[in-house]
C-alpha positions in Angstrom: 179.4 165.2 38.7 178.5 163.3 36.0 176.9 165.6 33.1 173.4 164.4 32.2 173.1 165.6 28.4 171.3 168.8 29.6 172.1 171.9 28.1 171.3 174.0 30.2 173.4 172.0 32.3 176.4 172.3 30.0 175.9 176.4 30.3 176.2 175.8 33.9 179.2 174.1 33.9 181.2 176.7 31.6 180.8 179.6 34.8 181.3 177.0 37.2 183.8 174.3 36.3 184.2 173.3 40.2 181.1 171.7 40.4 182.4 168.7 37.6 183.7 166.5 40.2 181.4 165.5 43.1 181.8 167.3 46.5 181.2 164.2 48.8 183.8 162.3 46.9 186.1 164.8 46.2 186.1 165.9 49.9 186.2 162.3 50.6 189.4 161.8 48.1 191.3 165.0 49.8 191.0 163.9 53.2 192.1 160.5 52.4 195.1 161.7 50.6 196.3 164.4 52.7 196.2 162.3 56.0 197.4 159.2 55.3 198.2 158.6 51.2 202.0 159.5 51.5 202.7 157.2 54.4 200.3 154.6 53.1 202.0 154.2 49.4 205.8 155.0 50.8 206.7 151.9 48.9 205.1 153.4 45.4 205.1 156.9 45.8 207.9 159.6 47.4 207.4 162.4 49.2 205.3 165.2 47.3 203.7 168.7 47.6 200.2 168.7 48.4 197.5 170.8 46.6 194.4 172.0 48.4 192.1 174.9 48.2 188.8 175.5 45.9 189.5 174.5 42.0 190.7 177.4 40.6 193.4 179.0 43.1 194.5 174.4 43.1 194.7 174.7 39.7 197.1 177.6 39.7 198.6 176.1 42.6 199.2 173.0 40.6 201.1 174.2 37.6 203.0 176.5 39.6 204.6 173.1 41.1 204.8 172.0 37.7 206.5 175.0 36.4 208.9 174.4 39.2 210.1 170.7 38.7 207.9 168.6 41.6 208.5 165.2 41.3 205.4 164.2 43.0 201.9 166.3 43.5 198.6 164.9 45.7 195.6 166.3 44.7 196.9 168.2 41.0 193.8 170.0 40.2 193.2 170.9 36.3 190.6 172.7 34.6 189.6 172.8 31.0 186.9 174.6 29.9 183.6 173.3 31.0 185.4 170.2 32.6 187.6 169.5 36.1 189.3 167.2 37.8 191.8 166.5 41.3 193.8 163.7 40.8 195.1 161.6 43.9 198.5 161.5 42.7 200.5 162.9 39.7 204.6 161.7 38.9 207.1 163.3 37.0 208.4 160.8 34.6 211.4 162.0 31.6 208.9 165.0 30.0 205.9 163.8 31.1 203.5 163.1 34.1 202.0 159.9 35.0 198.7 160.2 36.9 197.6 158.0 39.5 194.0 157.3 40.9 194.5 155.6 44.3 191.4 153.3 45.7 191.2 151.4 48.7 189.6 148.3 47.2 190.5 144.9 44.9 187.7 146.1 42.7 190.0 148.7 41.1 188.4 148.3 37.5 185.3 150.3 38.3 187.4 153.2 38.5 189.2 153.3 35.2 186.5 155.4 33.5 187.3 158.2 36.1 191.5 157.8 35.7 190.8 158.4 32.1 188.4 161.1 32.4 191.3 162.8 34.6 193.7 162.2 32.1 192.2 163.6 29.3 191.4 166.9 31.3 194.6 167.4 32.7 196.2 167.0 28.6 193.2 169.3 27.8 195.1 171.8 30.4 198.1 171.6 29.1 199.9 168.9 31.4 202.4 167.0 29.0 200.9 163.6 30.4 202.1 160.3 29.4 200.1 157.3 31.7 197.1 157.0 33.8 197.2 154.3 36.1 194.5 152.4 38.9 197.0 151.7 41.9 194.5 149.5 44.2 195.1 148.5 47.9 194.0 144.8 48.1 192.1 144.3 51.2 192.2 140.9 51.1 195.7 140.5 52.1 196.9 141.7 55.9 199.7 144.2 56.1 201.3 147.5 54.5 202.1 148.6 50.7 200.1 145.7 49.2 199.1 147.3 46.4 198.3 146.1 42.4 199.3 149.5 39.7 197.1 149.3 36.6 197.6 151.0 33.3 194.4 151.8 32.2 194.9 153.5 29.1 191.8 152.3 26.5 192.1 154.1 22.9 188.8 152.9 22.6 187.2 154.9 25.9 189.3 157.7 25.4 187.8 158.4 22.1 184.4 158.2 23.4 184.8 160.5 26.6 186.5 163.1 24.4 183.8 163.0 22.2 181.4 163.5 25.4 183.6 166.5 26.4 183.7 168.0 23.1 179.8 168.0 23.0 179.7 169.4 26.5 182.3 172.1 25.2 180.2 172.8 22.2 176.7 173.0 24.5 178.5 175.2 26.8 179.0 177.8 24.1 175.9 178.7 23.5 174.6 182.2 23.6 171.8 182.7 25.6 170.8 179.9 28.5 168.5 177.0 27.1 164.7 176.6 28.7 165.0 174.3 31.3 163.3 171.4 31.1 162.2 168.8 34.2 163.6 165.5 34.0 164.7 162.5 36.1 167.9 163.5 36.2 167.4 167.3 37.7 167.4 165.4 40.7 171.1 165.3 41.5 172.1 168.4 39.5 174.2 170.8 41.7 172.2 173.4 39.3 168.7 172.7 39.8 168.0 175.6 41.8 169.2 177.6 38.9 166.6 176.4 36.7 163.6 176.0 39.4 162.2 177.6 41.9 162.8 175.8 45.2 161.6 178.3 48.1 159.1 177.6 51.3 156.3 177.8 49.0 157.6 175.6 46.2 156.3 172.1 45.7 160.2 171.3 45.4 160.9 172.2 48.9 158.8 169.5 50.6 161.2 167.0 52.1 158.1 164.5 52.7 157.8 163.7 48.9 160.9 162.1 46.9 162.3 163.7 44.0 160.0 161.8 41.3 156.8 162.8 43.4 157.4 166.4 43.4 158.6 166.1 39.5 155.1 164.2 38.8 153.2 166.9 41.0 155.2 169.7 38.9 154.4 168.4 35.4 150.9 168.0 36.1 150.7 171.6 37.2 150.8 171.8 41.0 154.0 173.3 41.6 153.3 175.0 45.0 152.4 173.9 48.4 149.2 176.0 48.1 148.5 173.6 44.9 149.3 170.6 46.9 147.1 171.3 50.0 144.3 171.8 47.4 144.4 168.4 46.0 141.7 165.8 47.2 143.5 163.6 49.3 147.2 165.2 50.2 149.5 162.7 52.3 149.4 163.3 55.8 153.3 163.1 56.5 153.1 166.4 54.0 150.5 167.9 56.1 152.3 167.1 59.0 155.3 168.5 57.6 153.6 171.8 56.6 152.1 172.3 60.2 155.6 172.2 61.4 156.6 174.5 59.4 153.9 177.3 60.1 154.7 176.7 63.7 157.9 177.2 66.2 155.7 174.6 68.3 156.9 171.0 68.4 154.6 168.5 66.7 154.4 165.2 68.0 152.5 161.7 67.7 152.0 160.7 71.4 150.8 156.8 70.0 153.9 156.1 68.2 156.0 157.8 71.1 154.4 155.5 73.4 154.6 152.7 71.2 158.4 153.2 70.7 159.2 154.2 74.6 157.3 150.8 75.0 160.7 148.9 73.9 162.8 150.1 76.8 163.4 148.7 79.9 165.9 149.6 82.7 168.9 149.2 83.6 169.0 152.2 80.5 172.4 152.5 78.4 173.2 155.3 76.1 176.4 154.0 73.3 178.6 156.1 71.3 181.6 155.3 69.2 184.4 157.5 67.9 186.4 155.9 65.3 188.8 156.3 62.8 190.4 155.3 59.5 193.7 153.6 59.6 196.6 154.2 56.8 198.7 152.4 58.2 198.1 149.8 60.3 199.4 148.7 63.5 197.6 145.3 63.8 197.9 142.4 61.7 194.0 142.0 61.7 193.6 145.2 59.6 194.1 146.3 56.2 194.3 149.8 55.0 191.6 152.5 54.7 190.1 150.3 57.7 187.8 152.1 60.1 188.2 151.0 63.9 187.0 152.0 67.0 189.2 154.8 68.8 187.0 155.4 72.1 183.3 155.4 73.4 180.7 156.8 75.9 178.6 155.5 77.9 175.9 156.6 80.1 174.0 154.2 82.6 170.6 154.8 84.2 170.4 152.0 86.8 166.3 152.4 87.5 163.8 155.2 86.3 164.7 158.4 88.2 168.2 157.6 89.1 171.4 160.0 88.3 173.3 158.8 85.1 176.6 157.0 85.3 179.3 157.8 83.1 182.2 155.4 81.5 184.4 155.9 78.9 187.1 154.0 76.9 190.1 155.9 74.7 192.7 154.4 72.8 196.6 156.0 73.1 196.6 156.8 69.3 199.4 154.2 69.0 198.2 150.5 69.4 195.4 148.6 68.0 192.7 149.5 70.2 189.7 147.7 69.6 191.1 144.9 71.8 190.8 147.0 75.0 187.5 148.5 73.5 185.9 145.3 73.5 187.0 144.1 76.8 185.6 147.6 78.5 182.5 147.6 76.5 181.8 143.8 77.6 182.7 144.6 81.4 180.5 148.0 81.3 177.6 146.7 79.4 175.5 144.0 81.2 173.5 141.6 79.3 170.4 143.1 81.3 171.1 146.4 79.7 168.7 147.7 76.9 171.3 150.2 75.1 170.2 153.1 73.5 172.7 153.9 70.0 171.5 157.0 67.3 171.4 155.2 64.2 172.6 151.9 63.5 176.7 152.7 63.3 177.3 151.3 66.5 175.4 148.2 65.2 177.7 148.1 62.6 181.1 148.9 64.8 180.0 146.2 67.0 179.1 143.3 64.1 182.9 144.0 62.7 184.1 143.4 65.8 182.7 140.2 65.9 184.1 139.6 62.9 187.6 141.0 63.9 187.7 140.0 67.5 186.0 136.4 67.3 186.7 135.4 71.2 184.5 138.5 72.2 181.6 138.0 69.6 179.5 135.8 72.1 179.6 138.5 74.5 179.4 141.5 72.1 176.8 139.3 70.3 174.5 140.0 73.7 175.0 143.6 73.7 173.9 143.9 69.7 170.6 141.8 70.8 170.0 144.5 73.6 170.4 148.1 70.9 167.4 150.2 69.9 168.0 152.9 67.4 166.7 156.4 69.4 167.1 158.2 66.2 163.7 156.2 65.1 161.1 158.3 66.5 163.0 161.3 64.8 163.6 160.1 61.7 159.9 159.1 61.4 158.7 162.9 62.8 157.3 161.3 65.4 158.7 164.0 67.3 159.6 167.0 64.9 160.4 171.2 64.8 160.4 173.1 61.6 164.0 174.1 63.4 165.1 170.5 62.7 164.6 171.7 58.8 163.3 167.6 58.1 166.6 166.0 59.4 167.0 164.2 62.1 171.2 163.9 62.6 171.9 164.4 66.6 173.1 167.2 66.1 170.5 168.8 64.4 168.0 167.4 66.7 169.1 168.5 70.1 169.8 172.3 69.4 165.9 172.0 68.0 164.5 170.6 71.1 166.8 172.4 73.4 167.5 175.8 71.7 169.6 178.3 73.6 170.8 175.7 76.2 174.8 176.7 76.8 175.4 173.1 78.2 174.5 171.1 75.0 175.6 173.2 72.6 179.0 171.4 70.6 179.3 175.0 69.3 181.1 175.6 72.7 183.5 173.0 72.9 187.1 171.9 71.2 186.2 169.6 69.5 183.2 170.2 67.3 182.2 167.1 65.2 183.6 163.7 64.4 186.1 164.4 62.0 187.8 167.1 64.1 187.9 164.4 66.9 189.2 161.4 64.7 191.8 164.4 63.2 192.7 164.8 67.3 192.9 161.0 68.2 195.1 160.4 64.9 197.7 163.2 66.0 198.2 161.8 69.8 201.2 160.3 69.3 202.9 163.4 68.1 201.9 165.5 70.7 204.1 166.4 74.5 202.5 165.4 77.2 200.9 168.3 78.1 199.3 169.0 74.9 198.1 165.0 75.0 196.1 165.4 78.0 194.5 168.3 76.8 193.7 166.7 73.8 192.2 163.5 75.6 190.4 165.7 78.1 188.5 167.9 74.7 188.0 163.7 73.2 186.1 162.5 76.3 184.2 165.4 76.8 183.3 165.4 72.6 182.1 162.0 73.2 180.6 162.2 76.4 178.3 164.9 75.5 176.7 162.3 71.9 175.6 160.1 75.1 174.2 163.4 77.1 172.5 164.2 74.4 170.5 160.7 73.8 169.6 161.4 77.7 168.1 164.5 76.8 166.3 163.7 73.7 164.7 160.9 75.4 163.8 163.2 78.0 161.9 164.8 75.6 160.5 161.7 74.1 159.0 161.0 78.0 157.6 164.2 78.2 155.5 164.2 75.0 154.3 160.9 75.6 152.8 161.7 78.7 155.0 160.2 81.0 157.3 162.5 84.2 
């Protein structure tokens, strides 16, 4: 988290230190390093302890290795008054540590503000550290360990983000909490709900309006919904969005249904990828940190009223196995079939194999001209419950529309989400046979059940707009 000059911020920040480093990216970091860094950077890095837990129990956790003599910690976690970082890696060097910030990218220079900002709040700890390096992967070369190390030490930097931490320090100290006051930058404060009141009735809890429409609204004195609703002209997703939420009915737009349902034709496909980031890779096509495409589903209604028709595709955990992928998707998917995806991702999955796989891109090139986003109509409220709480992720839309139903419910099976199933595909090859098929049988029926689902919510979709 990047502090915004607020002091009420900087109050914040001395009872919860945690909240310094973003969650997205720190979760992001932690995953990366604890599945794949240590094999990844063999060449660079030995074997190490890993670190893991909430901020303050890594932190003790960290200089208990310390205090011990590790040679090499993933994910040292240090805390210094109002500030905190993880690091991706720290080494023992003589008396000192160096610290390493790992990134998968030749743009490695965008990061050095961060590896400094780490350093300086690990010495701020008390860690006896000596360097702070970049160590890049450099996608644009094919293979393992192909990495640039950067020392990105800067007198001149350091000086100036001490100074910012001093001031936040100094903020921080203060004894009773500031006023707060609404600017643009309460938008992304983990502490905003601290300072403003963001319940049902709140003009801050309307998902319809973007951050600096609800702050306009606010300074100009309508700061509930009541307020809003009393304006002269009040936009009519926000009305929309307030009828939904004073009803467990669904609210629909039968036109744009219809107008959207207008798109499809038979034969009907519904297309779902599973993939997976690779460490190390087993193709000479890839590069580290590359995402490929582990398995799919896909459901086929031949003609309006037939039974669906299942195929599937998984890789062995082992090989490259976009190569097979391809080949299924291009013998299961006709070029007369409209294909149904939710979002764009398998858009995107199928234009990098094109770029990957060049002798399938004319045939995977036919199937991309064929996909129509079903998420759409949901993202757009064409079709909307208040139990959807304004998002419009699969998985938040299908319990909404089909509450209580056993058979749909991912709450019920093994595997629960996408990163438990790529966590499942990337451990294949370690498992006995027995525990393989198991794990195979839970991936299919993960996967299968994303393609049930877009059956479903079309359903639903069909029924609103008047149609069987």
């Amino acid at each position: 988290m990047k502090f915004n000059g607020c002091p009420r911020q900087a109050y914040f920040l001395e009872h919860s230190p945690e909240a310094a480093v973003q969650s997205r990216r720190d979760k992001a970091d932690m995953s990366r390093i604890s599945a794949g860094i240590q094999n990844d950077m063999l060449k660079s890095f030995p074997p190490g302890v890993q670190i893991s837990g909430d901020y303050r129990r890594a932190a003790a956790d960290t200089f208990r290795f310390i205090k011990e003599g590790a040679s090499v910690i993933y994910g040292a976690t240090f805390i210094a008054g109002s500030a905190a970082c993880r690091c991706d890696v720290i080494m023992k060097n003589g008396d000192f540590y160096d610290l390493y910030t790992v990134r998968p990218t030749d743009r490695y220079m965008r990061y050095a503000d961060e590896a400094l900002y780490d350093k300086i709040i690990a010495q701020k700890s008390g860690l006896n550290c000596s360097k702070s390096y970049i160590c890049a992967i450099d996608k644009k070369a094919h293979g393992n360990n192909i990495l640039c190390v950067i020392d990105t030490d800067n007198p001149a930097k350091q000086k100036a983000l001490r100074e910012k931490l001093s001031f936040i320090s100094l903020l921080s100290r203060q004894a009773h909490l500031p006023k707060a006051q609404l600017s643009r930058s309460c938008g992304s404060c983990p502490f905003f709900a601290e300072c403003f009141d963001t319940g049902e009735e709140s003009i801050f809890s309307l998902k319809s309006l973007n951050f600096t429409q609800k702050s306009s609204l606010w300074q100009h004195g309508v700061k509930t919904v009541s307020d809003y609703l009393a304006l002269s002209s009040p936009s009519e997703s926000v009305l929309r969005e307030i009828r939904v939420r004073s009803s467990d009915e669904d609210v629909y737009d039968k036109d744009a249904i219809q107008a959207f349902l207008s798109q499809l034709s038979y034969p009907l496909g519904f297309l779902d990828f599973e993939t997976a980031e690779v460490f190390v890779p087993s193709d000479p096509i890839l590069s580290p940190m590359d995402t490929v495409i582990t398995q799919f589903s896909y459901h086929l209604i031949e003609r309006e009223g037939a039974e669906a028709v299942h195929f599937d595709f998984i890789g062995d955990g082992v090989t490259y196995p976009e190569r097979d992928a391809a080949k299924e998707l291009i013998r299961v998917i006709k070029p007369n079939h409209c294909v149904l995806m939710y979002s764009d991702y398998e858009k995107i999955c199928i234009e990098r194999l094109c770029r990957r796989l060049p002798e399938f891109s004319a045939d995977l090139q036919i199937i991309l001209s064929n996909l129509v986003d079903l998420e759409k109509p949901f993202a757009k409220k064409h079709l909307v419950n208040r139990r959807m709480e304004g998002k419009s992720s699969l998985k938040k839309v299908l319990p909404a529309l089909y509450p209580g139903e056993k058979a749909l419910s991912y709450s019920a099976l093994p595997i629960k989400n996408g990163r438990m199933a790529e966590s499942v595909y990337m451990r294949l090859p370690k498992m006995d046979t027995d525990e393989r098929k198991r794990a195979v049988r839970d991936l299919r029926e993960y996967n299968a059940l994303d393609t049930l689902a877009m059956i479903k919510l079309l359903e639903k979709l069909q029924y609103y707009s008047g149609g069987d």
